[in-house]
C-alpha positions in Angstrom: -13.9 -5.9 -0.5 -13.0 -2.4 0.6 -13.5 -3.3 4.3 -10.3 -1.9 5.7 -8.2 -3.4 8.0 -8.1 -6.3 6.5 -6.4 -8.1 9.7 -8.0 -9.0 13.2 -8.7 -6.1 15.7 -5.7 -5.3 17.8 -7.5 -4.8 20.8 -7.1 -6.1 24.2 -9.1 -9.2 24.7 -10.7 -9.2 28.4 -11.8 -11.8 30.8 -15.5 -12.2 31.6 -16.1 -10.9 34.7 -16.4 -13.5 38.4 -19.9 -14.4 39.4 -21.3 -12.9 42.3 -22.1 -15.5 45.0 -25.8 -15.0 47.1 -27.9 -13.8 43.8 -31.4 -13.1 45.2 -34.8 -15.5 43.7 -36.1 -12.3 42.0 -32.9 -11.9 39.9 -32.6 -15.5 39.0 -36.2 -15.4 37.8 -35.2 -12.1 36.0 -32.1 -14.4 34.6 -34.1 -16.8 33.5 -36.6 -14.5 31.4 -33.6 -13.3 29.6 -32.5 -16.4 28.2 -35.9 -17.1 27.4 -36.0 -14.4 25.7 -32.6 -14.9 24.3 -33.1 -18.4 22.8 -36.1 -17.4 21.1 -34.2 -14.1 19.5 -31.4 -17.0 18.5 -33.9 -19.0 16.8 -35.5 -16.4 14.7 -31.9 -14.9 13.8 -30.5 -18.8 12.6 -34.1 -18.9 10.6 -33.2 -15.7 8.8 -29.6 -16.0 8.3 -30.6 -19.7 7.0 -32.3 -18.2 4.1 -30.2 -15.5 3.7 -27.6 -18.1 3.0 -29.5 -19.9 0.5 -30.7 -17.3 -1.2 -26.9 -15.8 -1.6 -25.7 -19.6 -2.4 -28.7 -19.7 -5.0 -27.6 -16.0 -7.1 -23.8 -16.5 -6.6 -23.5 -12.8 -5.1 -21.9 -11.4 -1.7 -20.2 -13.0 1.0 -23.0 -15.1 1.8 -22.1 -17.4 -0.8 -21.3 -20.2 0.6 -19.8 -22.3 -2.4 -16.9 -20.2 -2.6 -15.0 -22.9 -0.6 -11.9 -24.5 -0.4 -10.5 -27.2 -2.6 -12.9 -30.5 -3.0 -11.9 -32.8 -5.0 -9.1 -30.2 -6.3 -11.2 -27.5 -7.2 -11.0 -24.1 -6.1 -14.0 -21.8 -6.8 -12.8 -17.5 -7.4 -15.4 -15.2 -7.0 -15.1 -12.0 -9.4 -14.7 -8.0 -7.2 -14.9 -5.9 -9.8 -12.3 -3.1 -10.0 -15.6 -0.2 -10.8 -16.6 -1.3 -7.3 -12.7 -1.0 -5.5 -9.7 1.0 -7.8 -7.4 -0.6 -5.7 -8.1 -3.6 -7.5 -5.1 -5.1 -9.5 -6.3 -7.7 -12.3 -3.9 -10.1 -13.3 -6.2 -12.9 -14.4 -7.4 -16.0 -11.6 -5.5 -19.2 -10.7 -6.6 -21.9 -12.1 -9.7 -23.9 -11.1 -8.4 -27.2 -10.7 -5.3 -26.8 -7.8 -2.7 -29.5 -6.3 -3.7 -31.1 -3.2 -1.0 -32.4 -1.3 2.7 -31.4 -0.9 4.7 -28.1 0.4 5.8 -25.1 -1.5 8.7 -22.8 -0.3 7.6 -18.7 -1.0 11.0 -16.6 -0.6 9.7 -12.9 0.0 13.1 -10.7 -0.5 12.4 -7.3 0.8 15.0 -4.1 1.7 15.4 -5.1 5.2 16.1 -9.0 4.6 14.8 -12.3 3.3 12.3 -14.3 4.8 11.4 -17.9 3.7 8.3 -19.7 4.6 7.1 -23.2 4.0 3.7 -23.4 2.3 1.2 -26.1 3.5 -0.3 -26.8 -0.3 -2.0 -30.1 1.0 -4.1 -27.8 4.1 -4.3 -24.5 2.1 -4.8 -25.5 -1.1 -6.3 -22.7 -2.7 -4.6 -20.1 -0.5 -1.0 -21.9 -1.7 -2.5 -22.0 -5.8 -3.6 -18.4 -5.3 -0.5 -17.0 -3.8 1.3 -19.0 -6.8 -0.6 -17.1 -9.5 0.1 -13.9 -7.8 3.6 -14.4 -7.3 4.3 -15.5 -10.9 2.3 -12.2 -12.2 5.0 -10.1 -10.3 1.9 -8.9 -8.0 4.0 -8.5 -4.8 7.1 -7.2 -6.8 7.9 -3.7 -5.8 5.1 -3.3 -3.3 4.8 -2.0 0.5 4.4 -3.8 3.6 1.5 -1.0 4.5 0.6 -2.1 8.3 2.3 -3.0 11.7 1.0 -3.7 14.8 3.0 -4.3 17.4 0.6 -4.5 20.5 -2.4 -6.1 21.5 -1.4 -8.7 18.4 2.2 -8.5 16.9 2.0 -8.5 12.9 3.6 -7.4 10.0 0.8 -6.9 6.8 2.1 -6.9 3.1 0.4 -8.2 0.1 -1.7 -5.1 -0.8 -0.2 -3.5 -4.6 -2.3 -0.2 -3.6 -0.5 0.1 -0.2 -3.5 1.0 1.3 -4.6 -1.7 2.9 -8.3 -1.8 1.0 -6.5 -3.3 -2.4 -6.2 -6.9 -4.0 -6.5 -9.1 -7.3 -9.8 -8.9 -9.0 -10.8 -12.0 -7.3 -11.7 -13.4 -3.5 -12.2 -16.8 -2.3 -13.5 -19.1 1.0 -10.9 -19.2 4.2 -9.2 -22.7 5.0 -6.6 -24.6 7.5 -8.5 -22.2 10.5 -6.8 -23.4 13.5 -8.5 -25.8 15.7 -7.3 -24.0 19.3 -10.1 -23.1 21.8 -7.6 -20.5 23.5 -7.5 -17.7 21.1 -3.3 -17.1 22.3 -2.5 -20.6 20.7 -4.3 -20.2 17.0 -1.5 -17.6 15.4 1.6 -18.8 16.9 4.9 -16.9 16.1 6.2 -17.5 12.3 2.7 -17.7 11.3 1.9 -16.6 7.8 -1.8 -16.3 7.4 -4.0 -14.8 4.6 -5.8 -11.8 6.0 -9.5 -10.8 5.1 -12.4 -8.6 6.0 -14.7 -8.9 8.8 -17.1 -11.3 6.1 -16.3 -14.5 5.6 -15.1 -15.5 1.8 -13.5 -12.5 1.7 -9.7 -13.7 1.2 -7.5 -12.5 -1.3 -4.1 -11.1 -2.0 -3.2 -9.5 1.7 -1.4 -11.9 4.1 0.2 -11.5 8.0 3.3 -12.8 9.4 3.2 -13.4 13.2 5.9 -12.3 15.3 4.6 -11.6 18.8 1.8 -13.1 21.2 -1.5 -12.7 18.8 -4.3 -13.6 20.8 -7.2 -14.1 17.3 -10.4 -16.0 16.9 -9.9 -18.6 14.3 -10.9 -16.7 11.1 -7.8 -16.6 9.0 -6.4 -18.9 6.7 -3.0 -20.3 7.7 -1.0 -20.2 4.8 2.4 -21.8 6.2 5.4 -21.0 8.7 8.2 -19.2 8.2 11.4 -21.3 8.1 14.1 -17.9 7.8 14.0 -14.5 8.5 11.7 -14.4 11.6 14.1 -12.2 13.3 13.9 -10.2 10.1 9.9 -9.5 10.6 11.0 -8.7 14.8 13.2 -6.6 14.2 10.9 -4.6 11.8 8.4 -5.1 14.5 11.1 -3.5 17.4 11.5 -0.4 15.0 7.8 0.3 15.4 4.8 1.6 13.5 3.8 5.3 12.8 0.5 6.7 12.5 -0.3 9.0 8.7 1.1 12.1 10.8 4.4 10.5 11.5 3.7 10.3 15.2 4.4 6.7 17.0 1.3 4.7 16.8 1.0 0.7 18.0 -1.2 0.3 14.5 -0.3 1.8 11.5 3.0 1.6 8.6 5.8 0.6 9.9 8.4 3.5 10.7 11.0 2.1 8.7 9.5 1.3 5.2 9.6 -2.4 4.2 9.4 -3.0 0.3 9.1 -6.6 -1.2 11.4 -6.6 -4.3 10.2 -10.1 -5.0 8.3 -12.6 -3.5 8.3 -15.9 -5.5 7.1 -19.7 -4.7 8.2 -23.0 -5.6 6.1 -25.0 -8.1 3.6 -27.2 -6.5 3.7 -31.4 -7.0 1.5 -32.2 -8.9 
């Protein structure tokens, strides 16, 4: 859990290179060893991280566990982080176990540069939206920093972290859910996407969320929390002021230059 950032990688995504036409027998032989070689490297890796995988599943421990999903049968699973392991962990207790399934939520996050409302999909991010409930009626988000911008590459605004350090969270993680179902990375995280950020391990979702205001170009990893209904030009225009780096200097990744502060974030009871 103190895997920092806790958003995708802003860099450039690239093209795969054109094939060369006229390749040569001894280099389609040489081709031809490598995936050999290749698929028996794959095999022996799915063996390993099979067992890996049952043997976290089986002591309950690390990321690996893979019964740390999403709602089934309304049932959220939260998996403990200990605060000796992170001190940027905030404890405020864990949602409860059994979740709504169905229905939307409305989460109005009032911060000093404007409000921004977003509609939360409870019935396809059930344990996000029940988590994100908890928090907000603990006051979590109350008086806390938006710590991170990044306006190229991927345009986001990050909030949701107490510690402002990006590496904090509530004494508790949980499985990613609603991943977008888009082969082309550029459609996934649309703008007016809120999503729950993570670390680079799956299972690893918590407190920290993104709102989308740019082109985002991500792999599917990130729970998608709901859409932002008001304020979009709020989070742009936040974005347009640009981010600096600890120093002060201009960076394209790093806090945003003009502080944003959430003076409350609250969320709508879910149906029940």
């Amino acid at each position: 859990m103190t895997t920092s950032p806790w958003t995708p990688d802003s860099g450039p995504h690239q093209a795969p290179a054109a094939q060369r036409r006229g390749t040569s027998g001894w280099l389609i032989a040489a081709v031809v060893t490598a995936i050999v070689v290749v698929l028996v490297c794959a095999v022996v890796a799915v063996t390993v991280f099979v067992l890996r995988l049952r043997d976290g599943a089986a002591t309950g421990s690390g990321p690996a566990d893979t019964t740390a999903g999403a709602a089934a049968g309304g049932t959220c699973r939260w998996l403990p982080v200990e605060a000796a392991s992170n001190v940027n962990v905030k404890d405020v207790g864990t949602p409860p176990q059994k979740v709504p399934t169905n229905g939307v939520q409305q989460l109005t996050m009032t911060t000093n540069r404007g409000v921004i409302t977003i509609q939360v999909d409870t019935g396809k991010a059930p344990c996000a939206a029940a988590s994100i409930t908890h928090l907000a009626g603990r006051r979590f988000f109350d008086g806390t920093s938006c710590h991170r911008l990044v306006t190229e590459g991927i345009q986001v605004l990050q909030c949701g972290d107490p510690s402002g350090t990006g590496m904090g969270g509530p004494a508790y993680r949980f499985a990613e859910e609603n991943l977008p179902n888009a082969t082309d990375p550029a459609l996934a995280y649309p703008a007016g996407t809120l999503a729950m950020a993570k670390t680079q391990e799956p299972h690893t979702t918590g407190s920290q969320f993104f709102i989308v205001y740019g082109p985002t170009p991500i792999a599917s990893e990130y729970t998608v929390l709901g859409t932002v209904t008001a304020g979009l030009d709020v989070v742009t225009a936040i974005g347009k002021g640009g981010a600096v780096d600890p120093a002060g200097n201009t960076a394209t990744d790093g806090a945003p230059k003009s502080p944003v502060t959430i003076t409350t974030l609250t969320v709508t009871p879910a149906a029940r």
